[in-house]
DOKOLKE-604407 format. One line per 3 residues: for each residue z, x, y of C-alpha. Coordinates in nm, 3 decimals, padded with zeros to 5 digits. Last residue first. Layout:
BEGIN
Z:X:Y | ...
***
This chain:
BEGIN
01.950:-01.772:01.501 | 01.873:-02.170:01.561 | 01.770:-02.213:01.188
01.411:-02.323:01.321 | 01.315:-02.111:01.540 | 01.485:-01.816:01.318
01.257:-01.939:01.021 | 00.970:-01.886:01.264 | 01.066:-01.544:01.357
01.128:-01.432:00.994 | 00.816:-01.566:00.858 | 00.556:-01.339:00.884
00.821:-01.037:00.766 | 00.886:-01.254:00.458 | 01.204:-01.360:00.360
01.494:-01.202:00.183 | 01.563:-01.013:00.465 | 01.665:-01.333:00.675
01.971:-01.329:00.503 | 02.101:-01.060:00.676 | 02.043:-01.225:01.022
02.252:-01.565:00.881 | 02.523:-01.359:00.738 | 02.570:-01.165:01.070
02.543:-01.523:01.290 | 02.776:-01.607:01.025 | 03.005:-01.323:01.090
02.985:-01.328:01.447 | 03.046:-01.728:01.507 | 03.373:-01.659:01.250
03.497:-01.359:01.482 | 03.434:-01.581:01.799 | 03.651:-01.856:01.621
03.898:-01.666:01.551 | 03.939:-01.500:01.898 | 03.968:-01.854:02.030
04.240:-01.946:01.748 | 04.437:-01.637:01.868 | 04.461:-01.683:02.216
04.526:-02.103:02.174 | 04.814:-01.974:01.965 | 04.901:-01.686:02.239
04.929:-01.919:02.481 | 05.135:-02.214:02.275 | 05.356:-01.925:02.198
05.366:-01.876:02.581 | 05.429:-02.231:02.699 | 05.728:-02.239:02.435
05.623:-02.444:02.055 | 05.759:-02.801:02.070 | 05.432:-02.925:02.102
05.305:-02.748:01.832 | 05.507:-02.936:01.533 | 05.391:-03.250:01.723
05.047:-03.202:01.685 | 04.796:-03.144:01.968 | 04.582:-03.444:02.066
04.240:-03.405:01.928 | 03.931:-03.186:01.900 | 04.137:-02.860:01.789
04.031:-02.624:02.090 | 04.016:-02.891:02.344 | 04.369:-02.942:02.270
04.480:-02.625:02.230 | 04.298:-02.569:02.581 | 04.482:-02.821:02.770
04.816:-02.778:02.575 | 04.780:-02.415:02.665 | 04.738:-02.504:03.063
***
């Protein structure tokens, strides 16, 4: 089941230096990259809102259209 998600988690086959990790160091591997990666989505979604303030009020909503925010 780690494999699975390490796998989907890193785009590609999993390398052979984490294959030979135990099922549950595999778990807590794929555990820690996912809670990486939702850390990283909330600081740029953070950046991305605090950067808005540098633009007009008018604008904001249209800039967040088209930024995807």
């Amino acid at each position: 089941m780690a494999e699975r998600t390490l796998t989907g988690q890193l785009g590609g086959p999993v390398p052979a230096g984490i294959e030979a990790l135990a099922d549950n160091e595999k778990q807590d591997l794929s555990d820690a990259l996912r809670d990486a990666r939702h850390r990283q989505a909330r600081a740029l979604a953070e950046a991305g809102e605090e950067g808005l303030k540098y633009v007009p009020a008018l604008l904001r909503g249209t800039i967040r259209k088209v930024v995807g925010l």
